[in-house]
N, C-alpha and C positions, 0 to 999 in steps of 0.2 A: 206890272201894275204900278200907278203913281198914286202914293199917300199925300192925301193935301192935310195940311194941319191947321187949328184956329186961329194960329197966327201967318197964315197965309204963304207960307212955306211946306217944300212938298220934298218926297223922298220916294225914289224908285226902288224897287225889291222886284223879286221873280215869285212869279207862281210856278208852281212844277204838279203834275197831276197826270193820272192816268185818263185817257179819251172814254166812252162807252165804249168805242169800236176796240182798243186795246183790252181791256177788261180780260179778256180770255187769256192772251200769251201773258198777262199780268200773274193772273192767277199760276199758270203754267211755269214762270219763270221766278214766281217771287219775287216781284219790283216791290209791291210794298215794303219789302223788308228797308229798303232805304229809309223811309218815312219812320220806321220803329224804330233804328237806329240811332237817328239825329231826336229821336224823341226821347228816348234814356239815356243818351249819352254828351247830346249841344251843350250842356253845360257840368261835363267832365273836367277837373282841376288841370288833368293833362291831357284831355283830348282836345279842347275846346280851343286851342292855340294850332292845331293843323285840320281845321273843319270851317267854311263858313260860318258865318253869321246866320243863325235859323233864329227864327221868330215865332214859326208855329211848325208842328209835324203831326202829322195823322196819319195810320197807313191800315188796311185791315188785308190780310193773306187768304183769307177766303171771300171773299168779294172782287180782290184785285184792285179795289180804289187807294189812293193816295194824295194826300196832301199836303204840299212843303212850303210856305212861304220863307225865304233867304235872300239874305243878299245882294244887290247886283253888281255882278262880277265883272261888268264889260271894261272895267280901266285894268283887270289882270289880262292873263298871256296862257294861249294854252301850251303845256309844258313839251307837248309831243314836236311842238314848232322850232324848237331849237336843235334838234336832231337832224336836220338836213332832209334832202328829197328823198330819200330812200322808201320812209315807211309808206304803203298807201296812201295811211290817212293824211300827208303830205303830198299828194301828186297833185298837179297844177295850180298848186296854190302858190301865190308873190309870198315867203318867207321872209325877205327882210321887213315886207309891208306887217306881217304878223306880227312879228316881234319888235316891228316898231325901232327895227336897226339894230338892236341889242344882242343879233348872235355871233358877231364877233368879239364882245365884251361880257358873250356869256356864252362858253362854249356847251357841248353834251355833258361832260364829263361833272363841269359845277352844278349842273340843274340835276344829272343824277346823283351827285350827292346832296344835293337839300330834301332830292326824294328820299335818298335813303337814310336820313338824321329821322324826317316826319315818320317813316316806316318805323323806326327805332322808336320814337317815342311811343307809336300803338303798342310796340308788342310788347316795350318794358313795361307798363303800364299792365298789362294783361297776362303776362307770362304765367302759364301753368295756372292759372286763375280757375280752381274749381268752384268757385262763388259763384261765376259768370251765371247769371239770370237770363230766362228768354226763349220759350220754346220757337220763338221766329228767327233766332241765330242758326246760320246753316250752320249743320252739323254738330250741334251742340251735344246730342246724344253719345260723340266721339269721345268725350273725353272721358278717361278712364272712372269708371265707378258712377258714371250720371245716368239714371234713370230718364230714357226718350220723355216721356208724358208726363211726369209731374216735373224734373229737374234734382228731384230729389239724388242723394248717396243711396244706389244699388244696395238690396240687403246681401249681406255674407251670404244664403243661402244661393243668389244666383249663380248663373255659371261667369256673368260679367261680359254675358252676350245679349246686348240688345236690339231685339229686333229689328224696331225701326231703323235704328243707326246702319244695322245692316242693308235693310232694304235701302235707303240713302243711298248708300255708299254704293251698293251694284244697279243703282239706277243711274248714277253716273258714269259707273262700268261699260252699261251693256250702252250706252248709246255711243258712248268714244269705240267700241266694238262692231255694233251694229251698222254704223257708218262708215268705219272701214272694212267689212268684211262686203258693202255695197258697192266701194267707191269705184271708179274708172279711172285708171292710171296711165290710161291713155291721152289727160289733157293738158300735162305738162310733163318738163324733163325730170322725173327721181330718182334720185342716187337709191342703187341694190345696198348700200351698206346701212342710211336711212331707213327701210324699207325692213332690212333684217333686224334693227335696234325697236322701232316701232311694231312690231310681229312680237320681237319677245317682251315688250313691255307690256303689252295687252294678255299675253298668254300666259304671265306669271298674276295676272287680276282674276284670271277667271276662276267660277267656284272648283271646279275640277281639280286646279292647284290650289284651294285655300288661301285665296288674294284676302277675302277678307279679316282671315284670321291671321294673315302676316301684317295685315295692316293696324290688326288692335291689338296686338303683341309689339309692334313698334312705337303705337301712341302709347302705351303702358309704359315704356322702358325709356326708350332714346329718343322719341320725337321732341323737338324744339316748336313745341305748339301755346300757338297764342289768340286772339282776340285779332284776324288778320283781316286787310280791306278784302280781297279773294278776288280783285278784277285790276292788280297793280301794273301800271303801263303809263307812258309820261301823257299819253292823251285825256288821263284820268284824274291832273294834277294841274292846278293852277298858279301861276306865277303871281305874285302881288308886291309893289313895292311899300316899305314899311314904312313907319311914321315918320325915320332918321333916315330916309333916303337921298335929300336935299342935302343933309350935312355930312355923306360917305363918299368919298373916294368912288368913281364911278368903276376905278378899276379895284375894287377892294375884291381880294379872296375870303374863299373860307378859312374858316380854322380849322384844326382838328378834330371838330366834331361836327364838321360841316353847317356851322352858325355860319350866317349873313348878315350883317346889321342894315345892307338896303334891301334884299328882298324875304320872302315870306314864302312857304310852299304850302297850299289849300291840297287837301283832297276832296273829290270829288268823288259821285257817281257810287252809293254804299248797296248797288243790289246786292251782292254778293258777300255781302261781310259774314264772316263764319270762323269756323275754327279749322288752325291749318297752321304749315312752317312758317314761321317767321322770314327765315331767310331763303327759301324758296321764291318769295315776293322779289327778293331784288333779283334773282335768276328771269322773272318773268319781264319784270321791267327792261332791261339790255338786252332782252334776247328780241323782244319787241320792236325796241325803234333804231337802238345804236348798230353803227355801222360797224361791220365784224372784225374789219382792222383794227381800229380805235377801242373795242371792246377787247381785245385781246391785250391788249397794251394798257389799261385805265379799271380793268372790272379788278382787279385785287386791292388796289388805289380805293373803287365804291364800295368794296364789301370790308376793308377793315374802319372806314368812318361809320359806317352801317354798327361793326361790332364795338367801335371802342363808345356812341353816342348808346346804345343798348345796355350795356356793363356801365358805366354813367348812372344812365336812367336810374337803372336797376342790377347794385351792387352785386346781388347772389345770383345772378344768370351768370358769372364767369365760374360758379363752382359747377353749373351744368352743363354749359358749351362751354369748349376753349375753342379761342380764333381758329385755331386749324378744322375744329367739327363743323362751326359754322361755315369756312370756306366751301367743306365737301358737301355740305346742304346743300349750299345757294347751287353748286353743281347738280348735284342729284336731284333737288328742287325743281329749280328753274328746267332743267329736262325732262321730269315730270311731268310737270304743268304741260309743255308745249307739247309732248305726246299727247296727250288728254286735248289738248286744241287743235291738232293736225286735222285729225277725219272730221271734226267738225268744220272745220272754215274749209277742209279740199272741198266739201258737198256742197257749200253754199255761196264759196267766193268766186268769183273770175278765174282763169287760169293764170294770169298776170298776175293777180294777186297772192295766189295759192303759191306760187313760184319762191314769191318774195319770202313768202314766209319759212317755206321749203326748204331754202335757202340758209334763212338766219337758224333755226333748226337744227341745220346738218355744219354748217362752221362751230356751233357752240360745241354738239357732240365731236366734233375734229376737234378740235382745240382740247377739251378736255380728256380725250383717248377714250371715250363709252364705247362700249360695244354692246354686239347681243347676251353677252354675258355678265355682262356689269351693269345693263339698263336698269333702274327703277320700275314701280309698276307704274300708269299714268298716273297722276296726280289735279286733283280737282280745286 
């Protein structure tokens, strides 16, 4: 959209909205919830520095409609583009044309750390936050002692199981289940040890074994749960350069908390925001788009600027994580998640793509020694 003004100057913004014809998987997948997000939160003291510029948000979750006016972003970089050809969402695309020449002066490694400072900011910001307002926050009903329907503190009298949260939660179960107990394995090459990690992460969720009452016996005690984006991937994340980019060192690093004084890291894309690990987010990120030599080399390098910009933020998260529990998260996490993504993307992507993924997947579990005995349950 172009805004014309009285004084004869104009200003471009984006509309973002759901079509009639979407409406349905709207409602089904909760896109609204982006629209509620940016609408209680755009002008967050600290959220408000790793979010566009929103102007208006409307979103209703039973209707399915949405409406964003923000910013227009076409002078940033989408973040996934500096990660090289590997990931899909990069195949035939000119890469240096994207990045406008800048990935050799900005390699994965620096754009994953400005994601994982912005990450750090949400979750300091949120951590352990039982205030958190908002029956349209996925899975809000998670956190220990919050009544699903009003938001209220659970009376002593309950048992501290509620429902809804539960049905959530094995709604998410049964479809990462229900879709690999469908899948054909015959459309690409899968590793039997993949294959046996993923079998026991799904069959430690199901009711049979009590997945959900190890799962709220974990948010009760040990989870590192926050206020998280819940779709974190560099395709998700925009590069922008900052006001002092003209007067910075085109070769300037970060520092130790992963600051940039030329660029800026936007998140995008908030369907999914809900409650969840913290550092599970940056597991999903590199397992994502970075290439699994480089990750192996560089992910302790993104997960301690992740911790030390986190404990920064927010001084008393180091009396509940120390660096070493956060590292075993982002492991445990980040394999999590991609279990929970596997049978959904084999069912629906290419075999080439399925591959890719397949792939990145089974190097993170290599690399970190998971087995069928040490797997997580999926994570959502």
């Amino acid at each position: 959209l172009t805004i014309k003004f009285a004084d004869n100057t104009s200003e471009t913004v984006v509309l973002k909205r759901i079509r009639e014809s979407g409406l349905e998987k709207s409602r089904e997948l909760g896109l609204a919830r982006e629209a509620l997000f940016y609408s209680q939160f755009k002008s967050h003291p600290t959220v408000k520095h790793i979010l566009p510029t929103v102007l208006h948000a409307w979103g209703d979750l039973i209707s399915g409609h949405k409406e964003i006016i923000m910013e227009d972003l076409t002078k940033g970089i989408q973040c996934g583009y500096f990660f090289g050809p590997g990931s899909p969402l990069n195949w035939d695309k000119d890469l240096v044309a994207a990045t406008r020449g800048l990935t050799a002066a900005l390699p994965p490694v620096f754009v994953a750390k400005l994601a994982a400072r912005a990450a750090a900011h949400l979750h300091a910001a949120f951590w352990k936050d039982t205030n958190l307002k908002g029956d349209w926050i996925r899975g809000i009903s998670w956190i220990p002692g919050r009544s699903a329907s009003s938001g209220y503190v659970a009376s002593t009298a309950s048992t501290g199981t509620d429902s809804r949260g539960e049905d959530l939660w094995e709604v998410y179960q049964r479809q990462c289940r229900e879709d690999w107990e469908s899948l054909d394995f015959s459309t690409i090459s899968w590793d039997p040890q993949l294959r046996a990690c993923i079998d026991a992460s799904i069959q430690r969720a199901k009711p049979d074994s009590g997945g959900f009452e190890v799962f709220r016996r974990w948010m009760s005690k040990d989870a590192p749960w926050s206020l998280v984006h819940g779709d974190f991937h560099p395709a998700n994340c925009m590069l922008v350069e900052t006001d002092k980019a003209d007067k910075v060192d085109q070769d300037a690093d970060l520092d130790a908390l992963g600051r940039s004084e030329r660029f800026q890291l936007l998140l995008l894309d908030w369907e999914n925001v809900g409650i969840g690990s913290g550092p599970q987010e940056i597991g999903q990120f590199l397992i994502s788009h970075m290439d699994p030599t480089l990750r192996t080399k560089v992910e302790k390098e993104v997960v301690e600027v992740y911790y030390k910009c986190l404990v920064s933020a927010n001084p008393r998260i180091a009396e509940d994580m120390t660096f070493e529990q956060c590292w075993r998260e982002y492991i445990i996490g980040g394999a999590g998640k991609w279990v929970w993504f596997m049978p959904l993307l084999a069912k629906s992507c290419p075999p080439k793509m399925t591959q890719y993924f397949h792939d990145q997947l089974q190097s993170f579990l290599k690399t970190h020694g998971l087995t069928p005995e040490t797997m997580p349950m999926p994570r959502t």
